[in-house]
C-alpha positions in Angstrom: 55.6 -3.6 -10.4 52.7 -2.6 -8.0 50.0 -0.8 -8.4 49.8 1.5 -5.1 45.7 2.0 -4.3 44.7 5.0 -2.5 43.2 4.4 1.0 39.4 5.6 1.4 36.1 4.8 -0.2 36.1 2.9 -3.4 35.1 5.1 -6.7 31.7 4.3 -7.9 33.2 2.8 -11.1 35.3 0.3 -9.7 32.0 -1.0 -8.3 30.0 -1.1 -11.0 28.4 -4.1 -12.2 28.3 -5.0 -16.2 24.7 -4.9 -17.2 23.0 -7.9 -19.2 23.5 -7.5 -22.4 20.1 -8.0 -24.3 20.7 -10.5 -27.1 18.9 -10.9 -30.8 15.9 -13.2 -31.1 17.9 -16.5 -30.8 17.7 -18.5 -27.4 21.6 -18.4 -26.0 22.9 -22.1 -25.7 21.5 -24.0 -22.4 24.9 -23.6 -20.5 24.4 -19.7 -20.2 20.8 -20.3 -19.1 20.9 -21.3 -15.3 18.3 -23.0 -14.0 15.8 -20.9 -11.7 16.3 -21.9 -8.3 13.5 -24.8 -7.0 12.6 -23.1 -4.1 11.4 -20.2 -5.9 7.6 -20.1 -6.6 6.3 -20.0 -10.6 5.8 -16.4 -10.7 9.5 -15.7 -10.0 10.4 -18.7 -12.2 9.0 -17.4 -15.1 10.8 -14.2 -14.4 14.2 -15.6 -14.3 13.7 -17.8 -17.3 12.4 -15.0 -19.6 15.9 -13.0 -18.1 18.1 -15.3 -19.2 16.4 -16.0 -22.3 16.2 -12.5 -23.1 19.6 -11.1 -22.1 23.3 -13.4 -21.5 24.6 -13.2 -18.1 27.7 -11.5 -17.8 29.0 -12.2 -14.2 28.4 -15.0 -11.4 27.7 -11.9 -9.4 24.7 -11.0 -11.9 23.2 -14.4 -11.1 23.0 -13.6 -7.3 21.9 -10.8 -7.7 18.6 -11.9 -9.6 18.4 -15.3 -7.4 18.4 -12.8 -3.7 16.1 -10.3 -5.2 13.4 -12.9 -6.4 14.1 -15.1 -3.0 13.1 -12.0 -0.8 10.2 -11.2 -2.7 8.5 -14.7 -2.6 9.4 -15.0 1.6 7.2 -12.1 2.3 4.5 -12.6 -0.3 4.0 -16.2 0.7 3.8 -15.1 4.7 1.4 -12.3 3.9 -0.8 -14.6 1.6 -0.9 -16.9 4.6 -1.7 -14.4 7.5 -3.7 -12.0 5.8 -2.6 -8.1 4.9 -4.3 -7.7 8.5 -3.1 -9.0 11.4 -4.8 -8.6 15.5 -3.1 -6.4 17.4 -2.5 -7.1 21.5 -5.9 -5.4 22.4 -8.2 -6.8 19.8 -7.3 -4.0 17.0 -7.1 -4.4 13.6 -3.4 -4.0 12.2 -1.7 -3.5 9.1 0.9 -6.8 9.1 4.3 -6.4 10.0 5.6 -7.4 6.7 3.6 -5.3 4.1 6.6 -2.7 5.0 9.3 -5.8 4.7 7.3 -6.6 1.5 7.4 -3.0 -0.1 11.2 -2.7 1.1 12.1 -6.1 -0.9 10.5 -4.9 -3.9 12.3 -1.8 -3.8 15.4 -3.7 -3.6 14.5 -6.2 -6.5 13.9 -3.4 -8.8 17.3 -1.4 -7.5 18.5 -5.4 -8.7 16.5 -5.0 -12.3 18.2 -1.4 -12.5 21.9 -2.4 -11.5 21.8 -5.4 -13.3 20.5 -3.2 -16.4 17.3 -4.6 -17.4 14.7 -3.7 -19.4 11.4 -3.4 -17.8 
């Protein structure tokens, strides 16, 4: 027996992603807390951790999620920290950097990440 799917766009519930389910006061046991990738900096290794100490991942899918959210944070922080929130423009001029907009845009998307993964903020 076959289940005949209707061609188009996908419903919005079939895409959904469980949310983290926040858990009671007890650590879960270390095999359902990943370790925070090492190429993150501390700030966004302290984020994970508390996560997964404060809610049980439900999906592999949750995971990569939080891991590309944090990742794109840190590459434009780190950039801008370097170069300065100004950068010279081809005649001389003072000009906001590039990636202050590239910055803003990633944040947006880590906290669309916080929201569809169902976190408390």
């Amino acid at each position: 027996m076959f289940c005949h799917m209707k061609p188009g766009r996908p419903s919005r519930a079939s895409l959904e992603v469980v949310p983290l389910r926040p858990v009671d006061d007890r650590p879960p046991p270390a095999p359902d807390r990943p370790q925070p990738p090492s190429h993150l900096g501390e700030p966004e290794r302290t984020i994970w951790t508390n996560v997964f100490l404060d809610y049980r991942q439900s999906t592999r899918l949750a995971i990569d999620v939080l891991r590309s959210g944090l990742e794109s944070h840190r590459e434009c922080r780190e950039t801008i920290s370097r170069d300065g929130a100004t950068v010279t423009g081809r005649d001389g001029q003072l000009r906001a950097h590039p990636l202050l907009s590239v910055e803003r845009d990633a944040r947006a998307a880590w906290l669309a990440a916080v929201k569809l993964l169902g976190l408390e903020l």
